[in-house]
C-alpha positions in Angstrom: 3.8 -28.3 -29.4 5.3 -24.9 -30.4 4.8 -22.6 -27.3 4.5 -18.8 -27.3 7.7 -16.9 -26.9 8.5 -14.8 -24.5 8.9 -11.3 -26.5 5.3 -12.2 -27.9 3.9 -13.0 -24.5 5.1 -9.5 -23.6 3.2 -7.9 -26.7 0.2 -9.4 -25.9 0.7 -8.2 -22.0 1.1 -4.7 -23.3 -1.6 -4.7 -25.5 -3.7 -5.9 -22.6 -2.9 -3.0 -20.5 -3.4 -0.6 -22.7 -6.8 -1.9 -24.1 -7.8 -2.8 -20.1 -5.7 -0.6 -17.9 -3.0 -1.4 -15.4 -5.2 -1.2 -12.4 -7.7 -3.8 -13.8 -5.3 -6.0 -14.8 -3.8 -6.0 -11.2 -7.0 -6.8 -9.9 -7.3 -9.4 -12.2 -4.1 -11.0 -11.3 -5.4 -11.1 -7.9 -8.8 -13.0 -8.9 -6.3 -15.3 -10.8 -3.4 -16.1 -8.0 -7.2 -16.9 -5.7 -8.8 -19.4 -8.2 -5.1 -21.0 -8.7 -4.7 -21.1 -4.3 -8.6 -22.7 -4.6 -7.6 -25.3 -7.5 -3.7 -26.1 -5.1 -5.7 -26.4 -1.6 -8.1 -28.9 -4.0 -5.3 -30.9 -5.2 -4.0 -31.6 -1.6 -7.3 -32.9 -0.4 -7.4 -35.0 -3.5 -10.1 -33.5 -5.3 -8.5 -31.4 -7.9 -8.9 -32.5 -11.9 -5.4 -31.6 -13.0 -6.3 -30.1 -16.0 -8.4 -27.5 -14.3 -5.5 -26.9 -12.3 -2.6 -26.8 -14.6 -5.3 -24.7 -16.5 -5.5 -22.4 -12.9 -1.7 -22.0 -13.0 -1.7 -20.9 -17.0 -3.9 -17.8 -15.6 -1.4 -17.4 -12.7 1.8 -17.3 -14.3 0.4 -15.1 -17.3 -1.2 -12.7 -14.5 2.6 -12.5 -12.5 4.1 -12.3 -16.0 1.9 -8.9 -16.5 2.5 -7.8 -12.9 6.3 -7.9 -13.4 5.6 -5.7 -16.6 3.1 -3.4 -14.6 5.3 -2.5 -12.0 8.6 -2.5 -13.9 10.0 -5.0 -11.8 11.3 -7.9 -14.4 14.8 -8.1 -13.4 14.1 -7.5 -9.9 12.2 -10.7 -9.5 15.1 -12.7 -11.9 17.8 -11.4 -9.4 15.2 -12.6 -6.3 14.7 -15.8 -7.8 18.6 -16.2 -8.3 18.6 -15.3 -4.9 16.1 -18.0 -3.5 16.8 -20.7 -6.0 20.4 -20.6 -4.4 19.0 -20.4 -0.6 17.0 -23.4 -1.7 19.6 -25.4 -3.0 21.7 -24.6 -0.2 19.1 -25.9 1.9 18.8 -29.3 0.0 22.2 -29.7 0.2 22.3 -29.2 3.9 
């Protein structure tokens, strides 16, 4: 399955925003990062379909991929995730 690159993923973020506004948008992220903690606390007592929940994580991930846009904060998180990823593996390593 072909998936949707990146630079088009932005387009359709921006065009969001614009058609929406940034503010609704935000609070739509927040609606979406609930329903995905709702579909995760689910899975852990066993009573999560996993298609509803990779489905949960879809609107996550596209919401945090709008937030990084809204807030101008892309690299930001890519350097913090560097950051973290290495603290992590330093910690499995341990």
């Amino acid at each position: 399955m072909n998936h949707t690159p990146f630079e088009e993923r932005k387009r359709i973020y921006a065009a969001a925003r614009q058609k929406f506004g940034a503010d609704h948008q935000v609070l739509k992220a927040t609606e979406e990062l609930g329903e995905a903690i709702v579909e995760i606390a689910k899975a852990l007592a066993g009573e999560s379909n996993r298609e509803h929940l990779a489905e949960e994580l879809a609107d996550a991930t596209i919401m945090i991929e709008q937030l990084r846009q809204i807030f101008n904060i892309n690299e930001s998180v890519l350097t913090w995730m560097d950051y973290k990823l290495a603290e992590l593996k330093r910690r499995i390593n341990k």
